[in-house]
ROFI-150759 format. One record per residue (C-alpha): residue in three letters; x, y, z. Coordinates in steps of 0.25 Angstrom, whole numbers, plus 5000, padded with zeros to 4 digits. Layout:
BEGIN
alaXYZ...
//
This chain:
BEGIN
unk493550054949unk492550144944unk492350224932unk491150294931unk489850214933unk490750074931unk491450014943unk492449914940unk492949824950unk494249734949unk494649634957unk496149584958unk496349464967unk497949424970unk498049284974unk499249204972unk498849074980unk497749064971unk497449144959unk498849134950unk498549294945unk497749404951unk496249384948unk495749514942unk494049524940unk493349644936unk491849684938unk491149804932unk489949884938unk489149994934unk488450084945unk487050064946unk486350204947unk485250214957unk485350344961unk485350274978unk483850244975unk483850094979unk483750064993unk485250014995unk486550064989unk487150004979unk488349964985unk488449975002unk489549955013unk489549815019unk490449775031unk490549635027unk491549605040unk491349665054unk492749695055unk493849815056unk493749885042unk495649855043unk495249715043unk495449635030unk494749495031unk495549385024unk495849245026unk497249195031unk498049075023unk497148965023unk496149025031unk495149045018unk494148935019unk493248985010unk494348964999unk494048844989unk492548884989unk492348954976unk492748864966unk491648754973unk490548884973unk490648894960unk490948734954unk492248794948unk493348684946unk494548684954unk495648704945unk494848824939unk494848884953unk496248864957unk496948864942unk497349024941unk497249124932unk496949034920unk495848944924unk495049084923unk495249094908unk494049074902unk494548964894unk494848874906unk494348744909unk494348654920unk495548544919unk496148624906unk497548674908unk497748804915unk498448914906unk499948924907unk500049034918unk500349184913unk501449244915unk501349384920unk500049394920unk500049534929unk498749514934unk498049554921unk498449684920unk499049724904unk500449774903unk500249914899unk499249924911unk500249874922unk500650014931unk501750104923unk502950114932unk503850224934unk505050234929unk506450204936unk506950344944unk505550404940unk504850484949unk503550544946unk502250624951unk500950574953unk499750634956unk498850554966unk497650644968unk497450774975unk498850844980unk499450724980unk500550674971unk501550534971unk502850534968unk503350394963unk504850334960unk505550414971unk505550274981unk504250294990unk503050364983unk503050514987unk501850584989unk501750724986unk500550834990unk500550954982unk499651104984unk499851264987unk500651224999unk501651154995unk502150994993unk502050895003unk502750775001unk502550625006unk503950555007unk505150594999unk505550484990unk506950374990unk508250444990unk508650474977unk507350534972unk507150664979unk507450734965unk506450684957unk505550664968unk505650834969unk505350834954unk504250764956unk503650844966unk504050984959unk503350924947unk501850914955unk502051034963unk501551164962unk502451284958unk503051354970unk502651244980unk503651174988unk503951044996unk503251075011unk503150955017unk503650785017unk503050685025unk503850555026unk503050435029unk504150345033unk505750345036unk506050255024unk507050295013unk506150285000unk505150385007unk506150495014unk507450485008unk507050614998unk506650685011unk507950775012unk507750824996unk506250814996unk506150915010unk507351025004unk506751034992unk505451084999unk505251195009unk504351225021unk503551355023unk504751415034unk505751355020unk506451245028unk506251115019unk505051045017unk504650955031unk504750815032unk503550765042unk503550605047unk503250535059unk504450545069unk504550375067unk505150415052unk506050505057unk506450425067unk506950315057unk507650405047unk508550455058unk508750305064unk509050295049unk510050395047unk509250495039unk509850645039unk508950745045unk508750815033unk507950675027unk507150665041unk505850725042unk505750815054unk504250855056unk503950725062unk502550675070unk502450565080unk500950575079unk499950485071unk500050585059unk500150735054unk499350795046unk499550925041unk498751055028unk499451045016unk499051085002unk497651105005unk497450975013unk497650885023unk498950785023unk498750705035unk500050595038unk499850475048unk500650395053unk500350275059unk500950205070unk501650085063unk501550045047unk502750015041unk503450075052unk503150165063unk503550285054unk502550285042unk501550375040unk500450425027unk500050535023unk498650585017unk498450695008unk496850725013unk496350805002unk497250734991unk496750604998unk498050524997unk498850465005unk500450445007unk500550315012unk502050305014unk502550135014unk501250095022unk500550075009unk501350034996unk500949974983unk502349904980unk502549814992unk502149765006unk502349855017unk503449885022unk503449845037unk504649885045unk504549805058unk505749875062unk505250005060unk504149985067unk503149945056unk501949845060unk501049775048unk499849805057unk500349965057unk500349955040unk498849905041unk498550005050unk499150115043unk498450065031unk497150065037unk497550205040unk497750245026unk496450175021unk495450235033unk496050375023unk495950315011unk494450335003unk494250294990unk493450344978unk492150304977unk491950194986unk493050104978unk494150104987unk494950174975unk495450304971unk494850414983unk496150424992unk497550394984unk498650324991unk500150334989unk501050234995unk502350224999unk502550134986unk501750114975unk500650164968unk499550264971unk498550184979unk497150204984unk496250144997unk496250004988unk497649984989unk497750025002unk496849925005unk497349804998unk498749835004unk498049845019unk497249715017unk498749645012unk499349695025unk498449655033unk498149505026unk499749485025unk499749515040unk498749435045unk499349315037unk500649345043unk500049355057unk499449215056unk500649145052unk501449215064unk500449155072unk500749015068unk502249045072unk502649055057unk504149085055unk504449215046unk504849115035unk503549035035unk502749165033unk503549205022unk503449075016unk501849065018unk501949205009unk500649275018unk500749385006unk500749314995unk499549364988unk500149494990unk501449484985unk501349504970unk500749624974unk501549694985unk502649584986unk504249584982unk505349484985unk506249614982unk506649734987unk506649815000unk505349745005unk504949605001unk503749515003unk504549425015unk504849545019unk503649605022unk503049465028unk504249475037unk503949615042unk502349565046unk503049445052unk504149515061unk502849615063unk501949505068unk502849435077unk503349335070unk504549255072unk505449295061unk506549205069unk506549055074unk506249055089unk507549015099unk507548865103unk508248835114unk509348725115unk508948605123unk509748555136
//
């Protein structure tokens, strides 16, 4: 983070195996004004691995031999180094009693500066940068272009909703302008269910209603579904995107070839520099990967690398520059893309190395490969749960999610 001529840096490491809270140290710097008079730059790219820029280097479970080696380094005693959050206190010494632990500790942070949440049945506005609005509390985050041309729309909201989310919008619009377009970027309920009030509420230039663009794999689903024509989008692609003018820039929708199905899209707002990112990036859980519906965890790390080769953050800090608005959550930027891409693609690789040892569903689960993710992104409730998720890289993976046959002897 940086504030004028100061550069804070914070780092937050979240490691239940060994750390019993999440270790948070802070360093300050101040920028050292040289005018680029010395011979090399003060700070300089260095490829540390010669690897694919998508790879994320880590160590599978048990794999970490380095581990064990600080604490000899640096002559620190053992129950110091393995005895949590309390043997840091100042006060500690070896062989005294640890501290009783602290209940609700939530990582550090005060009360009054925990994140303010909305309201039961609230719906509201927010401004993201640019063009670019965010409606929150309608189900699925909405995202919400406004200019001289009109309002484009990015997903409609859970049923229910469509009247305040059309409040919303009338509230940040421009006097005379109207609803033009909708993009959906999946078939699900909480992101198309509004689609019906959304598009009557809004008119084209010829006067028919505002248009509902997709990939024809959306489509698809909702009529397998049972949706009514008149909640279906009809200006459908099959291509790898659409892009199209509108309100003096570029809105560029992509839609890769599998996520978390075979129907999601984003879409980026170029000017504005955001992205709509639809359920392949969410702050509020793991992904949803529907098997069934042709969704691969390999297509959800692809697709994020998609988003990040867009993203470009301010200042060379890899935050602020391009704002991102999931499918869930809050308002993100390249950093939490990133964090959420590295989880994927460790979980995966965990997952994948247990398959390969002929695992059964049950014993991954029990092994718990996303364990230091789970207070993060995890739930053991609702629509989509950590086992759950697990299941879906599993069954993804070729994993045998049912004992083998044996056949009876004669």
């Amino acid at each position: 983070m940086r504030h004028g001529n100061l550069f804070s840096q914070v780092t937050i490491a979240t490691d239940p195996v060994y750390l019993s809270e999440p270790y948070i140290r802070s360093q300050e710097f101040a920028v050292m004004e040289r005018n680029n008079t010395n011979w090399l730059y003060n700070c300089e790219y260095v490829m540390e691995l010669p690897t694919d820029k998508n790879t994320v280097p880590h160590f599978l479970p048990d794999q970490n031999t380095w581990r064990g080696e600080f604490g000899q380094r640096h002559a620190m005693p053992e129950d110091g180094v393995r005895g949590g959050a309390e043997t840091l206190l100042p006060d500690w010494r070896p062989g005294a009693k640890p501290a009783a632990v602290r209940p609700n500790v939530n990582g550090g942070f005060r009360p009054e500066d925990q994140p303010s949440k909305l309201a039961a049945g609230e719906v509201k506005a927010v401004h993201v940068q640019g063009n670019v609005h965010m409606i929150v509390g309608a189900g699925a985050n909405i995202a919400v272009q406004v200019g001289e041309d009109g309002v484009f729309v990015v997903d409609a909201g859970a049923a229910g909703t469509s009247e305040k989310v059309l409040a919303a919008i009338k509230s940040i619009t421009p006097p005379g302008k109207e609803i033009r377009w909708m993009v959906n970027t999946t078939f699900r309920a909480d992101h198309t269910a509004g689609n019906e009030a959304i598009s009557k509420a809004g008119r084209t230039v010829n006067g028919n209603t505002a248009d509902i663009i997709a990939h024809e794999n959306v489509a698809a689903h909702m009529i397998k579904a049972g949706v009514p024509d008149n909640g279906r989008p009809f200006k459908t692609f099959f291509e790898q995107g659409r892009d199209l003018p509108f309100n003096g820039e570029a809105v560029v929708i992509s839609h890769p070839e599998t996520a978390n199905t075979d129907a999601d899209s984003f879409v980026m707002f170029r000017k504005s520099d955001v992205i709509a990112t639809g359920d392949i990036f969410r702050t509020d859980s793991f992904p949803v990967i529907d098997v069934e519906a042709g969704g691969t965890t390999q297509g959800v790390i692809d697709a994020l690398n998609r988003i990040l080769d867009l993203t470009v953050p301010s200042k060379m800090l890899q935050q602020g520059g391009t704002y991102v608005i999931p499918g869930h959550g809050r308002i993100s930027d390249e950093h939490d893309v990133v964090m959420y891409r590295d989880m994927v693609y460790i979980i995966r690789d965990r997952v994948r190395d247990m398959v390969a040892k002929k695992m059964t569903l049950a014993q991954v689960q029990a092994a718990r490969p996303a364990l230091d993710y789970e207070g993060r992104y995890g739930s053991n409730t609702g629509p989509w749960t950590t086992a759950m998720f697990i299941e879906a890289i599993y069954k993804d993976l070729g994993g045998q999610t049912a004992a083998p046959a044996t056949r009876s002897a004669k």
